[in-house]
VOTIDO-612800 format. One record per atom (N, C-alpha, C, O): x, y, z; chain; residue in three letters; residue number from 0; atom name. Coordinates in Angstrom, 2 decimals. Layout:
     east    north       up  kette  rest   nr  atom
        X        Y        Z      A   ALA  NUM    CA
...
***
This chain:
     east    north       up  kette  rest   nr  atom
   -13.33    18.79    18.41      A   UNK    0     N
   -13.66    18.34    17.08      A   UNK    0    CA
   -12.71    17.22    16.68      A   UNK    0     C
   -11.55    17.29    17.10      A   UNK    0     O
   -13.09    16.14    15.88      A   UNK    1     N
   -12.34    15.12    15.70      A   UNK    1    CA
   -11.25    15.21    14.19      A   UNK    1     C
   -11.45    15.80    13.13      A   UNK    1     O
   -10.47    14.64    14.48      A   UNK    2     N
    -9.27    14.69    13.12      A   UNK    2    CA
   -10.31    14.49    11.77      A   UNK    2     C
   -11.03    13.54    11.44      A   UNK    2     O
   -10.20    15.10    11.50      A   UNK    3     N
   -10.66    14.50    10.08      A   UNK    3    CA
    -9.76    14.33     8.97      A   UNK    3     C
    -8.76    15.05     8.97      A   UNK    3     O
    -9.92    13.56     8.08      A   UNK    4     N
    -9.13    12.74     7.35      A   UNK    4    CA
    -8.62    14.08     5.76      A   UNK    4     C
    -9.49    14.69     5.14      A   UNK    4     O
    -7.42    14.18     5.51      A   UNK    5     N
    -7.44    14.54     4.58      A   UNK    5    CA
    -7.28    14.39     2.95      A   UNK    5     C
    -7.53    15.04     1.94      A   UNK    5     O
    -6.82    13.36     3.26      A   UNK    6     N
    -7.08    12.13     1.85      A   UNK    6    CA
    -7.95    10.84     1.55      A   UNK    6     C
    -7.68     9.81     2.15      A   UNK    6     O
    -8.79    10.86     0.80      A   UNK    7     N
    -9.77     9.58     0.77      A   UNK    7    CA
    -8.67     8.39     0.17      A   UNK    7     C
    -7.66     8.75    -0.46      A   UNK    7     O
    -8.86     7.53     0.33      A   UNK    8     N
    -8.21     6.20     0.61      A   UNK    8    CA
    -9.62     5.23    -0.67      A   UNK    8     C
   -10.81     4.92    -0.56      A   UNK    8     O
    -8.53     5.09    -1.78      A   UNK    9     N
    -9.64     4.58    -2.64      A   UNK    9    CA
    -8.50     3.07    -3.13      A   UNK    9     C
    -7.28     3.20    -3.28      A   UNK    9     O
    -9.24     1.78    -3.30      A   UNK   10     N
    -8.82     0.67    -3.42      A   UNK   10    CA
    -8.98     0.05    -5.14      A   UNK   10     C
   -10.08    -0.23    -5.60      A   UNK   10     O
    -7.93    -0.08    -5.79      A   UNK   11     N
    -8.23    -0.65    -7.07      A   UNK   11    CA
    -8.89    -2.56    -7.08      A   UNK   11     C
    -8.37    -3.52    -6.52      A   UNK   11     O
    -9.55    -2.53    -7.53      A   UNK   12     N
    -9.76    -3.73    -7.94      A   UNK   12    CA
    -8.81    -5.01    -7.83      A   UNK   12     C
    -9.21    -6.16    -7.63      A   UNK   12     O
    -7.67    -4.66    -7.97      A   UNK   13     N
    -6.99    -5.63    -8.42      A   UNK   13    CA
    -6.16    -5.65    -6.57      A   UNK   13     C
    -5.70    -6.65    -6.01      A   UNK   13     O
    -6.22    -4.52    -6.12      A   UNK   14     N
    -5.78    -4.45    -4.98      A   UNK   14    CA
    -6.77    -5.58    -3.66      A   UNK   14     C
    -6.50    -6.38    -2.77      A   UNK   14     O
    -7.55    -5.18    -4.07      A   UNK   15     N
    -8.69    -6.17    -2.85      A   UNK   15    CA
    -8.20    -7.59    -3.47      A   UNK   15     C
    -7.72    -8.27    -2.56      A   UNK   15     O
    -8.18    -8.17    -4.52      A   UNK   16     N
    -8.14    -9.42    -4.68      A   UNK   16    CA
    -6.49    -9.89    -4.11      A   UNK   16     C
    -5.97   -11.00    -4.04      A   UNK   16     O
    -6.01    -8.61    -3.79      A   UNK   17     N
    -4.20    -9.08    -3.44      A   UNK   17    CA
    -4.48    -9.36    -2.39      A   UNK   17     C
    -3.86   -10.34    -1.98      A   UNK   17     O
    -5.50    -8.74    -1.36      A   UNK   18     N
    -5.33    -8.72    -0.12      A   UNK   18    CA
    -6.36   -10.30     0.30      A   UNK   18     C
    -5.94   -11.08     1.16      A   UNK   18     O
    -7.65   -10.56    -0.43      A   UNK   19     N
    -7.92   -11.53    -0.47      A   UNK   19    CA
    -6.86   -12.92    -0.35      A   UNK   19     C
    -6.93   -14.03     0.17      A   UNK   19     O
    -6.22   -12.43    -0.87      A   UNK   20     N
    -4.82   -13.98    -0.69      A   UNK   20    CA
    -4.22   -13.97     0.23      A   UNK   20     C
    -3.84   -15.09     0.57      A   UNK   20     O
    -3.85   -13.02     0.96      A   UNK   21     N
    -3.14   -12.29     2.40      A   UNK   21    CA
    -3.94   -13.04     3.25      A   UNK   21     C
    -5.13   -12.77     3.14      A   UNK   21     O
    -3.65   -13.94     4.10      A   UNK   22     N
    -4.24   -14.74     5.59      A   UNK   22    CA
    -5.57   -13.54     6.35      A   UNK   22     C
    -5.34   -12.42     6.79      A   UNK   22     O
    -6.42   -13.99     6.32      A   UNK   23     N
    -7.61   -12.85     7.20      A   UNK   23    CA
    -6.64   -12.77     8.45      A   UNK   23     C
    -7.18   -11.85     9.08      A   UNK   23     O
    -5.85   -13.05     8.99      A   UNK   24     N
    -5.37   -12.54    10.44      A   UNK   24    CA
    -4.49   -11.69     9.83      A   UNK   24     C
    -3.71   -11.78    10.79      A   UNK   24     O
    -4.01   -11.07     9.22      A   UNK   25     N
    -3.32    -9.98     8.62      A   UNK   25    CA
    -3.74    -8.93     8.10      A   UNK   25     C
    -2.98    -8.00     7.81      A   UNK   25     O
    -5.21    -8.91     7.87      A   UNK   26     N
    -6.18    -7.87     7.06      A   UNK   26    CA
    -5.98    -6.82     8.17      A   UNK   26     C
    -5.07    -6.09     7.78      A   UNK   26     O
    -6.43    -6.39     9.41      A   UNK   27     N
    -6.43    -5.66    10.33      A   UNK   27    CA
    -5.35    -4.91    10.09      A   UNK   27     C
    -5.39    -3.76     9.63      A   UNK   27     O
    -4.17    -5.65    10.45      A   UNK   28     N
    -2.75    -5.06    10.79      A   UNK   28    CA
    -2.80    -4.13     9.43      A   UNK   28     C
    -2.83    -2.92     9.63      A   UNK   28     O
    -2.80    -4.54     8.23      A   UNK   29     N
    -2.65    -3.55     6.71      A   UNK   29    CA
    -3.62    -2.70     6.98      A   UNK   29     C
    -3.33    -1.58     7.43      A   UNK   29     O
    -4.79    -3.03     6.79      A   UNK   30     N
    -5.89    -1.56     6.81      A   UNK   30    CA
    -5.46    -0.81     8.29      A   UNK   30     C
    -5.94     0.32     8.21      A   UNK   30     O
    -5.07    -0.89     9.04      A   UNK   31     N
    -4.58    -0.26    10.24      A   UNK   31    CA
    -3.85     0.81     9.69      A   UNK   31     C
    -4.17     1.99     9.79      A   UNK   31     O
    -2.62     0.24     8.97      A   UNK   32     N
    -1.24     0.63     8.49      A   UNK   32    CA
    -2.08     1.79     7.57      A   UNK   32     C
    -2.33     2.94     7.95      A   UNK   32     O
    -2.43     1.23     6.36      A   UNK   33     N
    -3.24     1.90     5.58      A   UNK   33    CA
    -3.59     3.44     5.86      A   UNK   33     C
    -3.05     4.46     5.42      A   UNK   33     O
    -4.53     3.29     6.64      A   UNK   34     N
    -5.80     4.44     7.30      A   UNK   34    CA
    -4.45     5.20     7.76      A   UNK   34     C
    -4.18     6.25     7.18      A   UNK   34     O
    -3.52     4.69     8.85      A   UNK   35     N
    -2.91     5.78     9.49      A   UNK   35    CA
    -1.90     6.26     9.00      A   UNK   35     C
    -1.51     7.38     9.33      A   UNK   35     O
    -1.04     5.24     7.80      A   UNK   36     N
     0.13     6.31     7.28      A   UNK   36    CA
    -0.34     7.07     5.99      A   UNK   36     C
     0.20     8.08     5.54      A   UNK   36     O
    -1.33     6.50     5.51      A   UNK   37     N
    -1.64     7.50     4.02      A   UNK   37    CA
    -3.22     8.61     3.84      A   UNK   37     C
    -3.58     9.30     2.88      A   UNK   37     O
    -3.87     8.38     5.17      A   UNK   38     N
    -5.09     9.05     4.78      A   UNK   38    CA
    -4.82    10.44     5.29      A   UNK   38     C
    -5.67    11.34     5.31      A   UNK   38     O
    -3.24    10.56     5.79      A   UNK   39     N
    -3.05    12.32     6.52      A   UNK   39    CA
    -1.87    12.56     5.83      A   UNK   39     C
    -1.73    13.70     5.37      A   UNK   39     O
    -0.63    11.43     5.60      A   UNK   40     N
     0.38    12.52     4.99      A   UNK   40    CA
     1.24    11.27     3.87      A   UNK   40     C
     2.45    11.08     4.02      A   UNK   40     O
     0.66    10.71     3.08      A   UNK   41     N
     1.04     9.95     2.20      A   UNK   41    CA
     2.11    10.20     1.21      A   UNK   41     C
     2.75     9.27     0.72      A   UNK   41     O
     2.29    11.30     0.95      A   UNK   42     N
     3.55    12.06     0.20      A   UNK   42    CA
     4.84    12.14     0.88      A   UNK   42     C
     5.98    12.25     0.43      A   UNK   42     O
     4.22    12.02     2.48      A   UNK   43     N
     5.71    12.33     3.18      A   UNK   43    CA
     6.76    11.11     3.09      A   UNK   43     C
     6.13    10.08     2.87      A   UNK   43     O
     7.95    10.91     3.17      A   UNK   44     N
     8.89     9.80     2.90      A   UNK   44    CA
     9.11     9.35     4.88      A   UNK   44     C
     9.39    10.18     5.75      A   UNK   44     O
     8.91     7.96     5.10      A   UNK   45     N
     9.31     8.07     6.35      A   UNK   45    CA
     9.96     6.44     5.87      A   UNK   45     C
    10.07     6.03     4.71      A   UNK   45     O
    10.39     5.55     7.41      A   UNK   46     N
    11.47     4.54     7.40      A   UNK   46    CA
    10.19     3.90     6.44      A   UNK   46     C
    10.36     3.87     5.22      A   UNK   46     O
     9.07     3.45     6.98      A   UNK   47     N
     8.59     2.61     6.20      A   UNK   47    CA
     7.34     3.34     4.79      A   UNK   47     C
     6.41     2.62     4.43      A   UNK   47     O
     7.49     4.47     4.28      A   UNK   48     N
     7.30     4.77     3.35      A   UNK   48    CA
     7.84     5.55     2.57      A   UNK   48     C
     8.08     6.66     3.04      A   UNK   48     O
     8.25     5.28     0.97      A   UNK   49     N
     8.95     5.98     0.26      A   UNK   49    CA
     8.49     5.54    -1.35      A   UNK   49     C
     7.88     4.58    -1.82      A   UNK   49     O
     9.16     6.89    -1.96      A   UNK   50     N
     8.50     7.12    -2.95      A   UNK   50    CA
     9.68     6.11    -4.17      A   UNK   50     C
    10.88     5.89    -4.08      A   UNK   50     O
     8.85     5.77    -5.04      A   UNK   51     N
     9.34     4.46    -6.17      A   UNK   51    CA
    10.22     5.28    -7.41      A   UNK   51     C
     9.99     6.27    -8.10      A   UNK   51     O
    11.00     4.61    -7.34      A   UNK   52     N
    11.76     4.61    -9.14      A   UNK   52    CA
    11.09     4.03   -10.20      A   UNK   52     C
    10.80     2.87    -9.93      A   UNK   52     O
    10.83     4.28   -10.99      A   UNK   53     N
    10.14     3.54   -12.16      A   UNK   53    CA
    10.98     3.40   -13.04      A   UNK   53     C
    11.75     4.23   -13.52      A   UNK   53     O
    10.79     2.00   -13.35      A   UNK   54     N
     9.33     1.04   -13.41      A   UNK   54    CA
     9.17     0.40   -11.94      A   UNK   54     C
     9.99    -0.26   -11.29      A   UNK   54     O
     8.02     0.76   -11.66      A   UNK   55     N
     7.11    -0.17   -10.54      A   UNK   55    CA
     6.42    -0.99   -10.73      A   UNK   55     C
     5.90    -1.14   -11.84      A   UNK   55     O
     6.16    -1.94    -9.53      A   UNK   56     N
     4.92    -2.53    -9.50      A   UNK   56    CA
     3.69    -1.84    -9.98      A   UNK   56     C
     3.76    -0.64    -9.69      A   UNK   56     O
     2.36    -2.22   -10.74      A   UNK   57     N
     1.22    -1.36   -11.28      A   UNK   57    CA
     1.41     0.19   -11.72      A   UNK   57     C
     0.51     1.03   -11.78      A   UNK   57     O
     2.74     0.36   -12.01      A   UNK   58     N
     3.06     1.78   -11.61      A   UNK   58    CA
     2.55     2.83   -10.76      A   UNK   58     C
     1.80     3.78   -10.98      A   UNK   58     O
     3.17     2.41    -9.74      A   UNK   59     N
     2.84     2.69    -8.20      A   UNK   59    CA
     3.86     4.33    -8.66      A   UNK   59     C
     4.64     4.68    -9.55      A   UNK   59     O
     3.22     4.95    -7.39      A   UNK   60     N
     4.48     6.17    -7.35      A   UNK   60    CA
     5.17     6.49    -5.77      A   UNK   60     C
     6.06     7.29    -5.47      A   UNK   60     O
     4.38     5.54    -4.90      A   UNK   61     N
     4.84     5.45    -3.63      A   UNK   61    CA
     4.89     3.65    -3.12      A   UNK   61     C
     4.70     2.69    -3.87      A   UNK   61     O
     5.14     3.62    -1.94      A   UNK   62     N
     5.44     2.19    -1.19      A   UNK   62    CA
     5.26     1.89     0.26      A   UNK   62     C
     6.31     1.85     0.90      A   UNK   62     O
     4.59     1.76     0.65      A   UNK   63     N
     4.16     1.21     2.20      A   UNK   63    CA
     4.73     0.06     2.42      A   UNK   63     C
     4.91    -0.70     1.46      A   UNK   63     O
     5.16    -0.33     3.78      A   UNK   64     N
     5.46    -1.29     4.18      A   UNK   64    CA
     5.06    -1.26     5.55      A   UNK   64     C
     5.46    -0.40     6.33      A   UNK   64     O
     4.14    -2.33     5.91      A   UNK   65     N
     3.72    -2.48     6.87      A   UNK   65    CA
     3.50    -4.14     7.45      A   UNK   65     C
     3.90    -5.03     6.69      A   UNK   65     O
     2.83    -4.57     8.87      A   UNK   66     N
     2.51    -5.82     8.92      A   UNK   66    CA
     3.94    -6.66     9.64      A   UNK   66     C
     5.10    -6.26     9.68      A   UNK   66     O
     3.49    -7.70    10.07      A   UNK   67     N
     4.83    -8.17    10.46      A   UNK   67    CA
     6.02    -8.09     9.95      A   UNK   67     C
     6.12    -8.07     8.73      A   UNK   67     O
     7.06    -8.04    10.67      A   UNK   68     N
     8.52    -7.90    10.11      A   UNK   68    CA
     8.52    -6.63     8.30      A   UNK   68     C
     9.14    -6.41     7.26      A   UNK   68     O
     7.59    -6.31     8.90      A   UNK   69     N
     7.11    -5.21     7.61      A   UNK   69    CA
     7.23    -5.99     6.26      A   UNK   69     C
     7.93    -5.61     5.32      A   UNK   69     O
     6.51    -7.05     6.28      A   UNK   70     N
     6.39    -8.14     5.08      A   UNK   70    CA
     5.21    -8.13     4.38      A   UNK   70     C
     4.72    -9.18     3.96      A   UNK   70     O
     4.61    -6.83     4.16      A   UNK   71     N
     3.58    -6.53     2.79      A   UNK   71    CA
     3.88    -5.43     2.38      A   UNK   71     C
     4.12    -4.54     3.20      A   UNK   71     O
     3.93    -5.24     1.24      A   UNK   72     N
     3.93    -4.02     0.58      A   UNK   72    CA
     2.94    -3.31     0.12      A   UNK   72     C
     2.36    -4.07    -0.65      A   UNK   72     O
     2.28    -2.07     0.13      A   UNK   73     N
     1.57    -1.27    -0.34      A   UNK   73    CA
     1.70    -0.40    -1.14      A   UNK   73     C
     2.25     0.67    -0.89      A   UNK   73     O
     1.16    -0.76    -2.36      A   UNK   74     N
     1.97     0.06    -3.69      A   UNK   74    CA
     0.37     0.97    -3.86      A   UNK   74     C
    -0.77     0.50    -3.84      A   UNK   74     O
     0.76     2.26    -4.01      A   UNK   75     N
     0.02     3.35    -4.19      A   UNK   75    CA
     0.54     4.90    -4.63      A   UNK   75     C
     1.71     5.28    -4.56      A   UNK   75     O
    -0.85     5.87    -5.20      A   UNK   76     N
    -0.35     6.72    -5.95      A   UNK   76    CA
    -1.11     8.11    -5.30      A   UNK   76     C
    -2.20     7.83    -4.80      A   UNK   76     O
    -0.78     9.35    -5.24      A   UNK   77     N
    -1.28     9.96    -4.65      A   UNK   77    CA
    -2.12    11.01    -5.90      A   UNK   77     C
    -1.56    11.15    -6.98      A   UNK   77     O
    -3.48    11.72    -5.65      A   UNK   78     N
    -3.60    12.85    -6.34      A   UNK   78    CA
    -3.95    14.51    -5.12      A   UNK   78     C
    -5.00    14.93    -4.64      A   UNK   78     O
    -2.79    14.92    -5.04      A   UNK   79     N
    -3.23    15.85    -4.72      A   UNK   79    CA
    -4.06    16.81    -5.07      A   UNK   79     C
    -4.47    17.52    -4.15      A   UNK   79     O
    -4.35    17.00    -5.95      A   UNK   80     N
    -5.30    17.97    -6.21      A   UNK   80    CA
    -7.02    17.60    -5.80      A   UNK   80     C
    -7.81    18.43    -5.36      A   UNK   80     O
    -7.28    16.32    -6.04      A   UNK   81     N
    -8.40    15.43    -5.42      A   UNK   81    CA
    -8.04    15.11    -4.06      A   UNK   81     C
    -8.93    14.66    -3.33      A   UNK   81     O
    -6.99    15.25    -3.65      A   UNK   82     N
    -6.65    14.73    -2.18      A   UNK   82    CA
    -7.31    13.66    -1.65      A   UNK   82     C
    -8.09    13.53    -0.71      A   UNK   82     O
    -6.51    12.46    -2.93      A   UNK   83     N
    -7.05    10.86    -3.09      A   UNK   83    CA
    -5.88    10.25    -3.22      A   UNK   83     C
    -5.02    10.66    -4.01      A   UNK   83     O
    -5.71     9.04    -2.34      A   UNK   84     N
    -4.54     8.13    -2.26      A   UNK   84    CA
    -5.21     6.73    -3.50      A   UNK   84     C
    -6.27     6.12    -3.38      A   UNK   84     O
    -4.88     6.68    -3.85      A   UNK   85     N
    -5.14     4.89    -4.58      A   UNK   85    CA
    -4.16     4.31    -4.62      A   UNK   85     C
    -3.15     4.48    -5.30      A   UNK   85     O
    -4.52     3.28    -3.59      A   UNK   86     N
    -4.10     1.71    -3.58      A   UNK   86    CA
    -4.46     1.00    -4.74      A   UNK   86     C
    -5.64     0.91    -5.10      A   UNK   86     O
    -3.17     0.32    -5.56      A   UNK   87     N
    -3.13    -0.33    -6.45      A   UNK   87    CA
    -2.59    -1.61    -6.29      A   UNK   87     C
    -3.25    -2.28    -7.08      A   UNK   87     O
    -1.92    -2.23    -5.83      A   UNK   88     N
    -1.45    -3.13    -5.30      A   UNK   88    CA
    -1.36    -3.17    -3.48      A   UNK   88     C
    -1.10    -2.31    -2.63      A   UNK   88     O
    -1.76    -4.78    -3.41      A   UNK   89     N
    -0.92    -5.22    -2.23      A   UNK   89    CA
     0.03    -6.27    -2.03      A   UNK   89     C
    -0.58    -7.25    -1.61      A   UNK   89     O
     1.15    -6.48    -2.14      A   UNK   90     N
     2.10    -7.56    -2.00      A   UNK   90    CA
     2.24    -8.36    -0.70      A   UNK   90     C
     1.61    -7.94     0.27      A   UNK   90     O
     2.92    -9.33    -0.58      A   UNK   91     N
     3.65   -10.11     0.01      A   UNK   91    CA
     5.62   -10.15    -0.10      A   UNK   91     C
     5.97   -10.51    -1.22      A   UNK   91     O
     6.44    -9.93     0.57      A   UNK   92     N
     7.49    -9.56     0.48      A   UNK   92    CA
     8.13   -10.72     1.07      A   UNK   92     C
     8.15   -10.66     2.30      A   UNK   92     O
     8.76   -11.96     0.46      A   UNK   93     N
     9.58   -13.06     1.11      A   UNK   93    CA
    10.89   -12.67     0.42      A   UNK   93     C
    10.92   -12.76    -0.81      A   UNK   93     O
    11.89   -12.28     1.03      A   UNK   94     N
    13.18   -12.55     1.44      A   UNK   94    CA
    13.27   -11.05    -0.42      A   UNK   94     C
    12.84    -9.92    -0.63      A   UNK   94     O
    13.96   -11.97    -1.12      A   UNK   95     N
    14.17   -10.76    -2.33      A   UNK   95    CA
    12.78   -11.01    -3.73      A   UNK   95     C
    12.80   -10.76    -4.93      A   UNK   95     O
    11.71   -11.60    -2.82      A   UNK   96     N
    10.67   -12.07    -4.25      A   UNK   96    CA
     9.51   -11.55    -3.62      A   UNK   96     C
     9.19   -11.87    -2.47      A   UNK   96     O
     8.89   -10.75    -4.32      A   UNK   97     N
     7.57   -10.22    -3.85      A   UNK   97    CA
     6.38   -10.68    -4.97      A   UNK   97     C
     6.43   -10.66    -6.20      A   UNK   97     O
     5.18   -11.13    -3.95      A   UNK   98     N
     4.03   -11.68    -5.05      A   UNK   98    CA
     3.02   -11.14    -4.36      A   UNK   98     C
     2.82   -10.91    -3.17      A   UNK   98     O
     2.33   -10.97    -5.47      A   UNK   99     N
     0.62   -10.25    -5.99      A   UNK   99    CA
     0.01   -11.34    -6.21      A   UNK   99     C
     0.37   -12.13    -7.08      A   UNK   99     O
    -1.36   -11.59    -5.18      A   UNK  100     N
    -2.34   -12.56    -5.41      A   UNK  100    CA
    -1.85   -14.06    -5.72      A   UNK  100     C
    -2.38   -14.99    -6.32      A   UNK  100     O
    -0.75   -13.92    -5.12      A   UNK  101     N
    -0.10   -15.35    -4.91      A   UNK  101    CA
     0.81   -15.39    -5.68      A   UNK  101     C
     1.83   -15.94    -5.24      A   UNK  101     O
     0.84   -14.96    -6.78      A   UNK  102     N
     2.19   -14.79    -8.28      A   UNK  102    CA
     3.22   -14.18    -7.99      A   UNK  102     C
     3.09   -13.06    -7.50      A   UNK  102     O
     4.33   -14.64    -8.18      A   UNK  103     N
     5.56   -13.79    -7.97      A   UNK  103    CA
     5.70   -12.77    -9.04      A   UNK  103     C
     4.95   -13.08    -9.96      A   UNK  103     O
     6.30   -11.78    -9.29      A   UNK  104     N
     6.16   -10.46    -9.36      A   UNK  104    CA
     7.62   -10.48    -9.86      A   UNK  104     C
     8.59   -10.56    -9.11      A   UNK  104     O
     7.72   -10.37   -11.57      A   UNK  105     N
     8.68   -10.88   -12.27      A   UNK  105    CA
     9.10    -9.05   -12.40      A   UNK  105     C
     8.21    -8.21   -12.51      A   UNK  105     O
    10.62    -8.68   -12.38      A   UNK  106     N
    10.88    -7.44   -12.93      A   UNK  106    CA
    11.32    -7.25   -14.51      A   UNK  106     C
    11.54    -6.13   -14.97      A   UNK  106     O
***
């Protein structure tokens, strides 16, 4: 029998248009990242995911990092009880400035 997924993987609006700005040769590598670190254990804290201090980005409550030199960020929130991840953001991460849909990402 095959793995089946235990969290649905749901995308905000504002998230697709982040990734829209992201180079199409990079789309793969994120939804890759995506599917395999958050649709089975998204709560868990590992090197490249951990959970946010607030104030966040979109008020995220977790953080992915994936993609080359792990230079996008994936800001998302979990509901366990629906056992639903939402992606709310996707960033771009240059050096200490991270931007959404091309905008830098003022704290």
């Amino acid at each position: 029998m095959a793995n089946r997924r235990q969290f649905a993987v749901l995308f905000a609006p504002e998230a697709v248009e982040h990734l829209d700005t992201i180079a199409r040769s990079h789309h793969r590598a994120i939804e890759e990242a995506i599917d395999e670190q958050l649709a089975y254990t998204p709560e868990t804290a590992t090197r490249n995911r951990k959970p946010l201090e607030q104030p966040a980005p979109y008020g995220a409550t977790w953080e992915l990092r994936c993609g080359p030199q792990n230079r996008f960020r994936v800001f998302y929130e979990v509901d366990g009880v629906q056992r639903t991840v939402f992606v709310l953001a996707i960033g771009v991460k240059d050096r200490n400035r991270l931007y959404f849909g091309g905008e830098e990402f003022e704290t």
